[in-house]
C-alpha positions as CSV (number, residue, x, y, z in Angstrom):
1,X,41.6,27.3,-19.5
2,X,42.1,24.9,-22.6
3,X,45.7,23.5,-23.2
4,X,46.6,21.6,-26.4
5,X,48.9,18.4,-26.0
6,X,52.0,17.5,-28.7
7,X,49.3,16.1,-30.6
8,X,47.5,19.2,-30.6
9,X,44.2,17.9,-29.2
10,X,42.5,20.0,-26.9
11,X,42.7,19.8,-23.3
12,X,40.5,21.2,-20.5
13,X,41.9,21.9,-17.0
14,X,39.6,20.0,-15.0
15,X,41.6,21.4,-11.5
16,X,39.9,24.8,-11.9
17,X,36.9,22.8,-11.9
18,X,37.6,20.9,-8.6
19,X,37.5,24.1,-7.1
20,X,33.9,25.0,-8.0
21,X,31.1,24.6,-5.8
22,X,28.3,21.8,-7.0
23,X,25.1,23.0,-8.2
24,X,22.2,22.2,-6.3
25,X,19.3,20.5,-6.6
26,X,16.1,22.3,-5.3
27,X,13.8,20.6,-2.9
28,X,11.2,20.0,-5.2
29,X,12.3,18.1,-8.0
30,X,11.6,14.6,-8.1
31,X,14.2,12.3,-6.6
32,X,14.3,9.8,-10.0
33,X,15.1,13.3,-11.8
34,X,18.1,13.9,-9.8
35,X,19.9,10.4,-10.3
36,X,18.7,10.6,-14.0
37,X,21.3,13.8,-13.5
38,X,23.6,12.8,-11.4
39,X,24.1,9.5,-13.8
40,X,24.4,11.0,-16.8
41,X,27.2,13.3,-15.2
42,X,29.5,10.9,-14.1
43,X,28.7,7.7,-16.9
44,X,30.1,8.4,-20.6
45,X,28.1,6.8,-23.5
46,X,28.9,6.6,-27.2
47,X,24.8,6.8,-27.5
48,X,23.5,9.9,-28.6
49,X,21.8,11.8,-25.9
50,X,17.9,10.7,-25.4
51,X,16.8,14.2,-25.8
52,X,16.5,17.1,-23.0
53,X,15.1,16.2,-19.3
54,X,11.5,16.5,-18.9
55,X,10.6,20.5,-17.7
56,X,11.2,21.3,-14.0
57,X,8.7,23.3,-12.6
58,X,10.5,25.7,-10.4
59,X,8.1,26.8,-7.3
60,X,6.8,30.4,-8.0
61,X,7.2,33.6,-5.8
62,X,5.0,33.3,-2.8
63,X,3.1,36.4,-3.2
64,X,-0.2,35.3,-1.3
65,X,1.2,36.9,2.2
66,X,-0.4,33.7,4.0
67,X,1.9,34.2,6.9
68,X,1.2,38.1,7.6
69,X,-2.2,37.1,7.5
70,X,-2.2,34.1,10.3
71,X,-0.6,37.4,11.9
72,X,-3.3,39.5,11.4
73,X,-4.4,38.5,14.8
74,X,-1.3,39.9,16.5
75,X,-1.6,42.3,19.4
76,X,-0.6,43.2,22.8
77,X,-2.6,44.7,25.7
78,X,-2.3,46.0,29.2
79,X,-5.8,45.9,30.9
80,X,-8.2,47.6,28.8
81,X,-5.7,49.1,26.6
82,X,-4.4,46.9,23.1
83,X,-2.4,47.6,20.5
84,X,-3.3,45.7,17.1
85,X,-1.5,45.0,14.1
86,X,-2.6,44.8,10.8
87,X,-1.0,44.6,7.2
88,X,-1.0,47.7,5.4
89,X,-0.3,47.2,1.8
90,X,3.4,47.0,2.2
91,X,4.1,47.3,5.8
92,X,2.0,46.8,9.0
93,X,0.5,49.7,10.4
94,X,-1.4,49.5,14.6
95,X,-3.9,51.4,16.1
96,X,-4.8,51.6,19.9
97,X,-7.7,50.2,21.0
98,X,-9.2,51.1,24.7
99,X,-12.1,49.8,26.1
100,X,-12.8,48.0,22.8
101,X,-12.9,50.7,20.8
102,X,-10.4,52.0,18.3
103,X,-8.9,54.9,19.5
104,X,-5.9,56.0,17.7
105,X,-3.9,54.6,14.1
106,X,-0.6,55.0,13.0
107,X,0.1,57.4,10.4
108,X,2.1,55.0,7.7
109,X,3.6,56.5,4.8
110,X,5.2,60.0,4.4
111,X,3.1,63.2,5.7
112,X,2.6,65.6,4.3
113,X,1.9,63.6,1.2
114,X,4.6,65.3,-1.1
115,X,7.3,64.3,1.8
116,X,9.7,61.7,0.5
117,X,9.3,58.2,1.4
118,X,12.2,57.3,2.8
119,X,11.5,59.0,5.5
120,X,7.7,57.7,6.8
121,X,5.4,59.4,9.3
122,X,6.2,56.2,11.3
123,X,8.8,53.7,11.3
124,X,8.6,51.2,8.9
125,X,7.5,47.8,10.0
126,X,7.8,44.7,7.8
127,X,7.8,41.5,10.0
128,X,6.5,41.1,13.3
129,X,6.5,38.4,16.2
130,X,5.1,38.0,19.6
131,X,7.5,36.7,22.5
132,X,6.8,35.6,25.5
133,X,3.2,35.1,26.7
134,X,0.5,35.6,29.5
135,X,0.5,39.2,30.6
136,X,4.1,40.3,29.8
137,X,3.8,39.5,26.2
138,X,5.3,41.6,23.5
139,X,5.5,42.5,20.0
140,X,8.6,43.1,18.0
141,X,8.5,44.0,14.9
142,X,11.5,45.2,11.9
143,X,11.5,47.3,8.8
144,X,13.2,49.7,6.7
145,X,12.6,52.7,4.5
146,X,15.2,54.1,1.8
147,X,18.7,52.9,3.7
148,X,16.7,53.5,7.2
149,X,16.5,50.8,8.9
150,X,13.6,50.2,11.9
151,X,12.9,48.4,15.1
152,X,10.1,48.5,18.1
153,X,9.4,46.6,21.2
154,X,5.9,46.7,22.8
155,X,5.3,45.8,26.1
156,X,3.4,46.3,29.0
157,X,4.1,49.2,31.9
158,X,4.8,47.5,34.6
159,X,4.6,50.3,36.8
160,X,1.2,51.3,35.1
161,X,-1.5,49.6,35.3
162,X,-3.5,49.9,31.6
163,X,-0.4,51.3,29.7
164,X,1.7,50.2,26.8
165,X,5.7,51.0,26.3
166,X,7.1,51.7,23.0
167,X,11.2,51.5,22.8
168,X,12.0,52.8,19.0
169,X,15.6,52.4,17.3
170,X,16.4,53.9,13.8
171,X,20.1,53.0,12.0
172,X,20.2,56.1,10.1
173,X,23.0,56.3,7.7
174,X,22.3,60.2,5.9
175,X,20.7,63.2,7.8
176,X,17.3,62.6,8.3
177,X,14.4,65.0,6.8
178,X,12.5,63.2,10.2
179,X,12.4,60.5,12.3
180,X,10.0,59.7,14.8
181,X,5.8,58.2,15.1
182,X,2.8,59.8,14.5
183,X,-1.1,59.0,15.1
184,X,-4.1,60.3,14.0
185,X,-7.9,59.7,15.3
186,X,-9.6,56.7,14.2
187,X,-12.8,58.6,14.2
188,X,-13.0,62.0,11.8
189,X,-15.2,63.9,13.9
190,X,-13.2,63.7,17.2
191,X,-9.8,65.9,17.8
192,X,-6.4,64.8,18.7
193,X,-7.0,67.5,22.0
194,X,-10.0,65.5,23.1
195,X,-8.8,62.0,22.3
196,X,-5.9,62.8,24.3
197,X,-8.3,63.2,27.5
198,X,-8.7,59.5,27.2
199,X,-5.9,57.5,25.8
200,X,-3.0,59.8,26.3
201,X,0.5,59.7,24.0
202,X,3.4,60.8,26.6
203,X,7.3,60.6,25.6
204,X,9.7,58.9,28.3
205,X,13.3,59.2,26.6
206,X,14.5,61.1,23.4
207,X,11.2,62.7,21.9
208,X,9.1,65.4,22.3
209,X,5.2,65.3,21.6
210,X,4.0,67.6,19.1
211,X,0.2,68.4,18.8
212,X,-1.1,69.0,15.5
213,X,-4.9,69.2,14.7
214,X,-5.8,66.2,13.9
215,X,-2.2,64.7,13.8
216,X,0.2,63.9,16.9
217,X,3.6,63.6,16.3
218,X,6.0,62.3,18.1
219,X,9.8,63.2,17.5
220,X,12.4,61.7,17.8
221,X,15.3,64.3,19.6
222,X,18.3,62.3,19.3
223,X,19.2,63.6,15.8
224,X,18.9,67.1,16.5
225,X,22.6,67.6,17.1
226,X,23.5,67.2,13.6
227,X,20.3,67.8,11.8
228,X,20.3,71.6,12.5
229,X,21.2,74.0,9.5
230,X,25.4,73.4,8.4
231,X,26.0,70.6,10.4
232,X,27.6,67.7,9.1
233,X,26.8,63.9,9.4
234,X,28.4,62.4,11.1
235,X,28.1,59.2,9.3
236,X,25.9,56.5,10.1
237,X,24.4,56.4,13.8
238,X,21.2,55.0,15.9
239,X,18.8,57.3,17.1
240,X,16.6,55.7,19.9
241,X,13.1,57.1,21.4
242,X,10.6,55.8,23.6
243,X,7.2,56.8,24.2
244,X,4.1,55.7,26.8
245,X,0.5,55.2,25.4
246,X,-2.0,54.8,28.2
247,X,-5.5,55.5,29.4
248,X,-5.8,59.0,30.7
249,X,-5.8,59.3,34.5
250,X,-9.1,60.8,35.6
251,X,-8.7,64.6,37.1
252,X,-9.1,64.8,41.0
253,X,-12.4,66.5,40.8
254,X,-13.7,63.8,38.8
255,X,-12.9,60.9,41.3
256,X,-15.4,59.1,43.4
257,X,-15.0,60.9,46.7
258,X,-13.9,58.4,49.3
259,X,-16.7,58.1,52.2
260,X,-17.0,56.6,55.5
261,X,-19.9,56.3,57.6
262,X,-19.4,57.1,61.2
């Protein structure tokens, strides 16, 4: 605030100042720009003022995705099986690959079409990371949709051999239209019923699997307490889920008989 002394000149009160934080200077402006600054700030001169500092080019956005792309790459496997990321416009979608070939793909974005966003097919994944290495590797990866927010950890079955684990979390913080993953064929012509013969989709904890021609679904159970018909929410809460994708198990009449020759 400005004080006027018995002469009546103006005076600033330079104590609320003291208590305000110092600007500062970003990282790429040239150090001779910032002590040109910092002089002038703290040296008084009768001269006039040279005119205004030269123009600081302030760095723009970084819109180029360079590091989602050097994780373009990312994946984690079990055997034959692999799940691969890749960046989906504004999220990164996977699909399962087994044997080399693409078997299944995430469903991103709501479904049906006309369902509203902020509640996706599948969780919502903006940043990923590999931890750990060799072959217990894994993948975690964050996101969020509307006020939903998302997390995943992918890892290997260690009780399986050529199966992946998938342990979901979703802060929810309204009652949910839907919640849980879904996958669809990566080829046209082949049905979720017949795909399922070889790379199977199984639930371990919290969801149930729901086959849909040519989408599978799998949803998430934990909210079902509060999302029936009149219930109320009951405020903000995590629902977890977990879920097993793995090459199918060959039926017993299909298995090379074991012989011995007497």
């Amino acid at each position: 605030m400005h004080r006027g002394d018995k002469n009546g000149h103006s005076r600033f009160n330079y104590s609320r100042m003291a208590s305000t934080p110092r600007a500062r200077f970003p990282s790429n402006i040239p150090s001779a720009w910032c002590r040109t600054v910092k002089e002038s700030d703290t040296t008084q001169s009768s001269t006039p003022s040279q005119g205004p500092l030269p123009h600081i080019p302030m760095p723009a956005p970084d819109h180029s995705n360079a590091r989602r792309r050097t994780l373009a790459a990312t994946s984690v496997c079990s055997g034959a099986l692999e799940v691969r990321f890749v960046w989906a416009v504004d999220r990164w979608s996977h699909c399962v690959v087994l044997d080399g070939q693409p078997v299944w793909q995430s469903l991103e974005g709501p479904w049906p079409c006309d369902r509203d966003p902020d509640w996706p097919a599948s969780p919502a994944f903006v940043e990923i990371d590999r931890v750990g290495s060799g072959p217990w590797a894994a993948v975690v990866a964050v996101g969020l949709a509307g006020r939903t927010h998302y997390s995943v950890s992918i890892s290997a079955d260690a009780h399986r051999p050529a199966a992946l684990l998938f342990d979901v979390a979703c802060r929810i913080h309204q009652t949910p239209q839907w919640i849980g993953t879904s996958y669809a064929p990566m080829a046209a012509s082949v049905t979720a019923e017949s795909l399922l013969a070889r790379a199977v989709i199984e639930p371990v904890s919290q969801c149930v699997l729901e086959i849909g021609d040519p989408i599978v679904q799998l949803r998430a159970t934990g909210n079902d307490a509060f999302a029936s018909a009149g219930s109320p929410f009951p405020g903000p809460t995590t629902v977890v889920w977990s879920y097993r994708i793995a090459r199918a198990s060959l039926p017993s009449c299909d298995r090379p008989a074991n012989r011995s020759d007497s």
